[in-house]
N, C-alpha and C positions, 0 to 999 in steps of 0.2 A: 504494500500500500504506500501512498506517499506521504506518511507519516511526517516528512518535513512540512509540507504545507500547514500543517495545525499551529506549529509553530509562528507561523506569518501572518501578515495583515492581508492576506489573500483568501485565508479560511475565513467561513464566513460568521462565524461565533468563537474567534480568536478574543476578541475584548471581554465577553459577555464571560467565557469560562475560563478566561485566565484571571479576572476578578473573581469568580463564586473560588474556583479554586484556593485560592490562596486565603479568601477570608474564611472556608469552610476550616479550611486545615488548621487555622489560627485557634477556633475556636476548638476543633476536635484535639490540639494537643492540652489544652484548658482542663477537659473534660472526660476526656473518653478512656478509659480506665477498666480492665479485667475483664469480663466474659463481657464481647459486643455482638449485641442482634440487629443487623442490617435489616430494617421493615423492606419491602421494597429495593433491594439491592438493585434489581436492574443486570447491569453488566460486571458488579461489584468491583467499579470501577478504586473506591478508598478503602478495599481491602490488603493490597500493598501499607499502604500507608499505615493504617492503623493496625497492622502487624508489626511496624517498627517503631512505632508508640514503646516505650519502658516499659509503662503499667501495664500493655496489655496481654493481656494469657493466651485469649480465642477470640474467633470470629466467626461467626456464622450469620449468612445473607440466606436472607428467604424471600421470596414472592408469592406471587396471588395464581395461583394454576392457570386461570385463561388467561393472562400475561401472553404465556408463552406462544401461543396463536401470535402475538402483536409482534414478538423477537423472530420469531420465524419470517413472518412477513416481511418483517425490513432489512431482515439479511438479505433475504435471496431479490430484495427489489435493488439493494447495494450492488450486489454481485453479477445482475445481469447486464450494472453500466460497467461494472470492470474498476478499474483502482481510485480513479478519478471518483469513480459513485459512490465508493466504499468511502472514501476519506470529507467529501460533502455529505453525505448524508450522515456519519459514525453510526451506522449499524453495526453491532454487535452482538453475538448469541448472550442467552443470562447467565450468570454466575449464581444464581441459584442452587445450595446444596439442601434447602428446604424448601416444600411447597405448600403455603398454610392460607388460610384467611384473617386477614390483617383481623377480621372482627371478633374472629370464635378460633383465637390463639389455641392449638393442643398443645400448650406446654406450662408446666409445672408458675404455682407461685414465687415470689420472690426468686429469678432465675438471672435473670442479666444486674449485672453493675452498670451498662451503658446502651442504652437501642440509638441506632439513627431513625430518620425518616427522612428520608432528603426527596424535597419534591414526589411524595408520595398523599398526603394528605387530602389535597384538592382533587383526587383519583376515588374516594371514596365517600358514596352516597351516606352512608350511616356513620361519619366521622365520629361520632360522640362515644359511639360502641368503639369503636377503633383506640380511641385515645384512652379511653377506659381499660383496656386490654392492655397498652401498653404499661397504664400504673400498676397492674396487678402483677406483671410477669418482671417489674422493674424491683429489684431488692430496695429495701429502706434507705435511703440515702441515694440511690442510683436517679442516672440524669439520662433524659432524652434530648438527645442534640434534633431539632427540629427545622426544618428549610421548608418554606413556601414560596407561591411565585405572585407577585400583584399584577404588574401590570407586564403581561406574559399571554403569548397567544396561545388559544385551547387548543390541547396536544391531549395524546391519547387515543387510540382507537381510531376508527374511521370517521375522519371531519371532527377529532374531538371529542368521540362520543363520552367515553371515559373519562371529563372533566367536566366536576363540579363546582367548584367555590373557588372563591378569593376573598383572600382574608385582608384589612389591614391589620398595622401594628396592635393598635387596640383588639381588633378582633381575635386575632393570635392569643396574645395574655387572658385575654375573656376565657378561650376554649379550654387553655392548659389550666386553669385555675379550674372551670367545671369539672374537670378530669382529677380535680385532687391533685397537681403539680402545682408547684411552686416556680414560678416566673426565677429566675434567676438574671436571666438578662435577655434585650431583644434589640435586635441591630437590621437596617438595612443591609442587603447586600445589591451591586451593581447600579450607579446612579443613572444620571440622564443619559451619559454616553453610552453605558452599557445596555439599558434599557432600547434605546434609539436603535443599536446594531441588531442585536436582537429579533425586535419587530420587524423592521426592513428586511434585515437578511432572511429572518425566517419567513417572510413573504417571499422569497427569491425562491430559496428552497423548496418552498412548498410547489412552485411551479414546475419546477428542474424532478418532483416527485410523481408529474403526472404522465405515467409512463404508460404508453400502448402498446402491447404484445403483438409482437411483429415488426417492430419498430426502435429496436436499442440506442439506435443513434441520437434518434430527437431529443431522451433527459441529457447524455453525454454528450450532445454541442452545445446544449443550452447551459448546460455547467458551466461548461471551457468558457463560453462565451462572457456567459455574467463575471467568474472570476475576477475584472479588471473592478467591475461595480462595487464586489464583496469589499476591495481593497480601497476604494473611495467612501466606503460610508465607515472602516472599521477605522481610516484615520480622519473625519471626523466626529468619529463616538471618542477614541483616544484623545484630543481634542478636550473634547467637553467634560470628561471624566476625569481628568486636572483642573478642568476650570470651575466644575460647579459637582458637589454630591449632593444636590437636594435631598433627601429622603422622601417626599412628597413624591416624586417620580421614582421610585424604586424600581428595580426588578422585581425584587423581593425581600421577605425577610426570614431573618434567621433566629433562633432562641435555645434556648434551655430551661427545661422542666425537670426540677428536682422531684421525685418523692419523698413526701418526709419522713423522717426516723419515725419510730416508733414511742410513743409515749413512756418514760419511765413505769417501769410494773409491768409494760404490756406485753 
């Protein structure tokens, strides 16, 4: 694959996840600590990572079983434009070594010292049951590092289907307090420029997606072709992302949810 390109202003969510990236990791060497359950792992892309974390012991990524339908999909739509498609589009099969429902967890109480949820949240209609599961299967003291998307186009499924909510900041601290967590802290991540690239490019994307069988060539020129575009909006999102972090224009935001100890006696 051309794995150099992600690194450039050429990819076309170079800005958008070289920021989540590095604020994500900031916070996870904060927090993330002994047995971690990836909700949502995806491609369990920060399980490198958070295997080189000190504190941490384990790691185990789970997803939701019809997932899998959606990773299947986008690999083989990757692959039939070839290296170009693969590295625009980052499809990748799941890292998945469990497959559970984020709502009716089958595992034990008090079990992790740290869950992520990264960008998993707004994927599920009965969140409250979700978030409830997580305090239950979270040890006393144990923190859920949390990612959502605000102003983020609906992804998911076909057209989106599999997106539900958006939260603001406020909103965020509202849910994890109903769930019995403890707000610990809540930060934007990715400002106006990030935000900017994002929307744009992933409108690009979304076009360079609409592939007709029998036909490989039409998403692979229209790749090649925008490529020059991806690189004109992602230097001025770099740009704006030095000039201004509003948090009002967010990407998204990020938090932590402690559980709390347990009551003396209890």
């Amino acid at each position: 694959m051309l794995r150099w390109l992600e690194k450039t202003l050429f990819y076309p969510y170079q800005v958008f996840f070289a920021s989540e990236r590095k604020e994500n990791q900031g916070m996870m060497q904060k927090y993330v600590k002994g047995l971690v359950g990836d909700l949502g792992c995806g491609s369990a892309n920060y399980r490198p990572f958070c295997l080189s974390l000190p504190g941490v012991t384990d790691y185990l990524g789970m997803d939701y079983p019809v997932w899998a339908e959606n990773f299947n999909h986008s690999v083989a739509l990757a692959d039939s434009m070839g290296a170009l498609g693969q590295t625009l589009l980052r499809a990748a099969p799941s890292g998945a070594q469990l497959w559970v429902d984020g709502t009716r967890l089958a595992i034990g109480d008090n079990r992790f010292d740290t869950l992520l949820s990264l960008g998993v949240l707004e994927h599920i209609p009965n969140h409250r049951a979700y978030l409830s599961e997580v305090c239950r299967v979270l040890k006393p003291g144990g923190c859920l590092v949390i990612t959502i998307p605000f102003l983020y186009q609906a992804h998911g499924g076909a057209e989106g289907a599999d997106d539900f909510y958006r939260w603001t900041r406020s909103g965020l601290v509202h849910e994890l307090k109903l769930a019995g967590l403890e707000c610990l802290e809540v930060e934007p991540f990715g400002g106006v420029g990030a935000m900017f690239s994002q929307l744009v490019n992933g409108y690009l994307i979304k076009k360079i997606k609409v592939y007709r069988p029998g036909n490989p060539l039409r998403p692979l020129l229209l790749g090649a072709s925008l490529t020059p575009l991806f690189f004109l909006v992602n230097c001025i999102a770099w740009v704006l992302e030095r000039l201004d972090r509003d948090s009002t224009f967010a990407s998204g935001y990020r938090a932590v949810g402690r559980k709390p100890f347990a009551p003396p006696g209890q």
